[in-house]
C-alpha positions as CSV (number, residue, x, y, z in Angstrom):
1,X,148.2,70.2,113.6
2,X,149.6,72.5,111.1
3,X,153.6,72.8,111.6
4,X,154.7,76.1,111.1
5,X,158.7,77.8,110.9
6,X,159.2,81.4,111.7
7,X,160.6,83.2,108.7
8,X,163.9,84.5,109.2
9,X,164.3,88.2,111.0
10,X,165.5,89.7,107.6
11,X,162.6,88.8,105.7
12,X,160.0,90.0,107.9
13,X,161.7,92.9,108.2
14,X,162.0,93.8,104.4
15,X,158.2,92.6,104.3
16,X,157.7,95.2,107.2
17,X,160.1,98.1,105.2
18,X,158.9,101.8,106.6
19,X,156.4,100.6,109.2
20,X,157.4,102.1,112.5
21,X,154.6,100.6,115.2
22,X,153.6,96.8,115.0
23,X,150.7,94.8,116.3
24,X,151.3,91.4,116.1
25,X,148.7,88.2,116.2
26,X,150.2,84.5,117.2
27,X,148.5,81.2,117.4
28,X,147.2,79.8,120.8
29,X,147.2,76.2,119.5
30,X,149.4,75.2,116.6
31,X,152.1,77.8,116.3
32,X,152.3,77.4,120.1
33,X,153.2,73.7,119.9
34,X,155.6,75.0,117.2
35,X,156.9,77.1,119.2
36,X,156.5,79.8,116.4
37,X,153.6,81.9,117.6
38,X,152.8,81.5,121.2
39,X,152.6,84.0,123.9
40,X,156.4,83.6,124.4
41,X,157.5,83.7,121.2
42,X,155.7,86.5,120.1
43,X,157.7,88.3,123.2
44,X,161.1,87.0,121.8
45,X,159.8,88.9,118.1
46,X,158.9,92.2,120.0
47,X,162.4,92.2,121.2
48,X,163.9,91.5,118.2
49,X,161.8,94.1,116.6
50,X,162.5,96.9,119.0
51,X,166.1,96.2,118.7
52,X,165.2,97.4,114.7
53,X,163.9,100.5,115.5
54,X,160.4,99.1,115.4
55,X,157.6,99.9,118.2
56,X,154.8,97.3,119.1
57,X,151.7,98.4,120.1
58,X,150.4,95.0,121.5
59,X,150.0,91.8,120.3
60,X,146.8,89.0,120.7
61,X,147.0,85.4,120.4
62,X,143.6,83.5,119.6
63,X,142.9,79.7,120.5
64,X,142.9,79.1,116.9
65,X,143.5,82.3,114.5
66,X,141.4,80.3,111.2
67,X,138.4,80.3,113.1
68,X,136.9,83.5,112.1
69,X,134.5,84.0,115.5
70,X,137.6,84.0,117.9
71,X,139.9,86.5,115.4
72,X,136.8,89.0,115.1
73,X,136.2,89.4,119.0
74,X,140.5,89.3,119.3
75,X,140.3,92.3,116.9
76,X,137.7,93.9,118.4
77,X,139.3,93.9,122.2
78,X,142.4,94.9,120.4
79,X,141.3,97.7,118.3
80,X,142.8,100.6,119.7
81,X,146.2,99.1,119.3
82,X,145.5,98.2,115.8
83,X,144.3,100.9,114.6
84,X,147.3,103.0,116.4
85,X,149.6,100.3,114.2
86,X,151.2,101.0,110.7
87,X,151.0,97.2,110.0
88,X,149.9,93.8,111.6
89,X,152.6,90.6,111.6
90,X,150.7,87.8,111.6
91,X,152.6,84.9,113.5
92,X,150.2,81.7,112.4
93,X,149.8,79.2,109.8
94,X,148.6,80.6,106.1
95,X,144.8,80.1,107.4
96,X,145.3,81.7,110.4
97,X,147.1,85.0,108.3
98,X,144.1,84.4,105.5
99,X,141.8,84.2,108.1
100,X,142.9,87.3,109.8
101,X,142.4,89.5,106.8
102,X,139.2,88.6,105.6
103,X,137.7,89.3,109.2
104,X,139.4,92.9,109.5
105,X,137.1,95.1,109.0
106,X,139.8,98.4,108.6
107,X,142.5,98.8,106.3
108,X,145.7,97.9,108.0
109,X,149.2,96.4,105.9
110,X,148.8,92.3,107.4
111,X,152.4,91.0,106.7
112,X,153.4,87.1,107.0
113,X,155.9,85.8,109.7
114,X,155.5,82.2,109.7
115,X,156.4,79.5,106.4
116,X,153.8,76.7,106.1
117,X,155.3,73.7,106.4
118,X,152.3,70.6,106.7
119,X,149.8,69.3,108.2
120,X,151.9,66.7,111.3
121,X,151.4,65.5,114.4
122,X,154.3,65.6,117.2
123,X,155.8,62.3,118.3
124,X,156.4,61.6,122.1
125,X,160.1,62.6,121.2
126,X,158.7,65.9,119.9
127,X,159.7,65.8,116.6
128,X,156.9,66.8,114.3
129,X,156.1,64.2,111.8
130,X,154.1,64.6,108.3
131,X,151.2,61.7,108.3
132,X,148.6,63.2,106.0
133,X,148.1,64.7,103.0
134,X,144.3,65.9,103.3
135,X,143.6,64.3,99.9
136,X,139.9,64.2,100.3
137,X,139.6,60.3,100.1
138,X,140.8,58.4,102.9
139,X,142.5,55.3,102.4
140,X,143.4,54.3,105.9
141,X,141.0,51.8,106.2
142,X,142.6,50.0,103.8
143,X,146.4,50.0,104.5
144,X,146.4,49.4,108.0
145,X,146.0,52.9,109.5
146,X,149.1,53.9,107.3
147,X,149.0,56.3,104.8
148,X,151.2,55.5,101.3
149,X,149.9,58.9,99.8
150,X,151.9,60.7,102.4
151,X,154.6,58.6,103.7
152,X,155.4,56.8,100.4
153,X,157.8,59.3,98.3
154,X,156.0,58.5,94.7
155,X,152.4,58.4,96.8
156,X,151.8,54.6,95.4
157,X,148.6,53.6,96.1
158,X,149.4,49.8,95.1
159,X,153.2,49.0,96.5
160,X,155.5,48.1,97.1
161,X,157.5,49.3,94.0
162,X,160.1,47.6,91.9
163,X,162.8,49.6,93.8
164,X,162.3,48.5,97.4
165,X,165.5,46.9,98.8
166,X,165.7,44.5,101.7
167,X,162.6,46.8,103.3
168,X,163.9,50.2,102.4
169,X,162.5,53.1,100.2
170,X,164.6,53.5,96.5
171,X,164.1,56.9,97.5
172,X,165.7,57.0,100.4
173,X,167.9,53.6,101.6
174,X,167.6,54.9,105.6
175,X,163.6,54.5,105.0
176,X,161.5,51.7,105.7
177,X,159.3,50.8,102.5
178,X,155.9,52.2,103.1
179,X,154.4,49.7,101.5
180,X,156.5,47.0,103.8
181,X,155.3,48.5,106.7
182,X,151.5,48.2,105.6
183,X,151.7,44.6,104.6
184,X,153.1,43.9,107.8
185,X,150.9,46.0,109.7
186,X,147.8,44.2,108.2
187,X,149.8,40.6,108.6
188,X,149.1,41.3,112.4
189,X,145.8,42.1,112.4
190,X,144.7,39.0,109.8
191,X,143.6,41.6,107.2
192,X,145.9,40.3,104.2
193,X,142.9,39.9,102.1
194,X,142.4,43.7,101.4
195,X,146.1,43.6,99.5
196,X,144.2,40.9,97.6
197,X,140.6,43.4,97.0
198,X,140.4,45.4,93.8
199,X,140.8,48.6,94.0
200,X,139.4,51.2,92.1
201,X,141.4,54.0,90.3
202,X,141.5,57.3,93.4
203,X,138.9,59.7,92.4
204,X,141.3,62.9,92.0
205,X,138.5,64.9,91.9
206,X,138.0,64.9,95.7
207,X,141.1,66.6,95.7
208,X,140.6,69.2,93.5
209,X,141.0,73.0,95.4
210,X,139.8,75.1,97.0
211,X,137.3,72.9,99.0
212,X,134.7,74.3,100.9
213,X,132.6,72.4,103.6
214,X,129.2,73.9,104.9
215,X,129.1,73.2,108.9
C-alpha cells in the first residue's frame, strides 16, 4: 500500500491560484485506506473548496488511479466535466497524479493534493507502518521475514551494530535492534545457520531508477 497525507488547504490552494472550477480524481484503494482520497474525503475537499470561492465540476475515483486502463475509461465517462474544468486536483499517490497525466489526452492544469509518504502496510491497530523499501533484491529470505534495509536506521545488511544497547537501536533507545529481532526471529525457526552463510556484497544496481517491468 502506498501511504499518502493530504497537503495542507493553503498549499493546494496557492497550487490552484486563479482556477475557478475544479475536477478532482481520488484513489479507490490506497488513499482510501488513508483516508486521503476516497469518495468521502474528496467530499470534505469540495467543501472546503467551495468555501474558497472555488466551483467543482465533479470528481471520479478509480480502483487504482496508476493503472492506466481504469484512469483512461474514468476520463472518458468524465469528460464533460473535465473539459468544463480550469484544472484537475489529483487526490492520489505520485503514480496515481503521474499516471493521470500521461493518459489525458487534452490539455488541462493537473495540480498535486496528496504528499508521498511510503510504501506501508496498516497494523490491526491501524497505524500504518513502513516494512519495505522496494530495493529490487529481496533479502527476506534470509533475515527471518524481517527487513534490516527498511527497519534498521543505517539499512545494515550484516547487524547488529556496535551501538546496540541491551536490544535497542543507537538511533533511537525506545527501538528494538533490528538486527535483535532477526537473530531471534530465526533462533525460533532453527535457521541460525544463515547468520553464519556468506554473504555477498548487495548488487546496488537492482536498485538503480527508474525501473521498468514489461507485464
Amino acid at each position: 500500500m502506498i501511504i499518502t497525507k493530504q497537503k495542507d488547504l493553503k498549499d493546494i490552494l496557492k497550487y490552484l491560484g486563479a482556477a475557478k472550477k475544479i475536477f478532482i480524481i481520488g484513489c479507490g484503494e490506497c488513499s482510501t485506506t488513508c483516508k486521503t482520497g476516497g469518495v468521502e474525503d474528496i467530499k470534505k475537499m469540495k467543501e472546503l473548496l467551495e468555501k474558497e470561492g472555488k466551483a467543482v465540476t465533479g470528481y471520479s475515483v478509480p480502483n487504482a488511479p496508476c493503472v492506466a486502463a481504469q484512469v483512461k475509461i474514468e476520463i472518458a465517462k468524465n469528460r464533460k466535466a473535465i473539459e468544463s474544468s480550469d484544472a484537475i486536483l489529483v487526490l492520489a499517490c505520485g503514480l496515481g497524479i503521474q499516471s493521470v497525466k500521461e493518459n489525458l489526452r487534452f490539455d488541462k492544469e493537473i495540480h498535486v493534493g496528496c504528499d508521498t509518504l511510503f510504501m506501508g502496510e496498516m497494523d490491526s491497530k491501524g497505524e500504518f507502518l513502513e516494512r519495505c523499501s522496494a530495493c529490487g533484491e529481496c533479502v527476506l529470505e534470509l533475515t527471518g521475514l524481517i527487513c534490516p534495509i527498511t527497519r534498521c536506521p543505517k539499512a545494515l545488511l550484516i547487524g547488529p551494530c556496535g551501538g546496540q544497547n541491551k536490544g535497542k537501536c543507537e538511533v533511537d533507545s525506545q527501538r528494538d535492534c533490528i538486527w535483535i529481532l532477526i537473530y531471534n526471529e530465526l533462533k525460533k525457526k532453527n535457521k541460525l545457520h544463515l547468520l553464519k552463510e556468506f554473504k555477498s556484497p548487495k548488487d546496488y544496481s537492482k536498485t538503480t531508477k527508474p525501473h521498468q517491468r514489461v507485464v
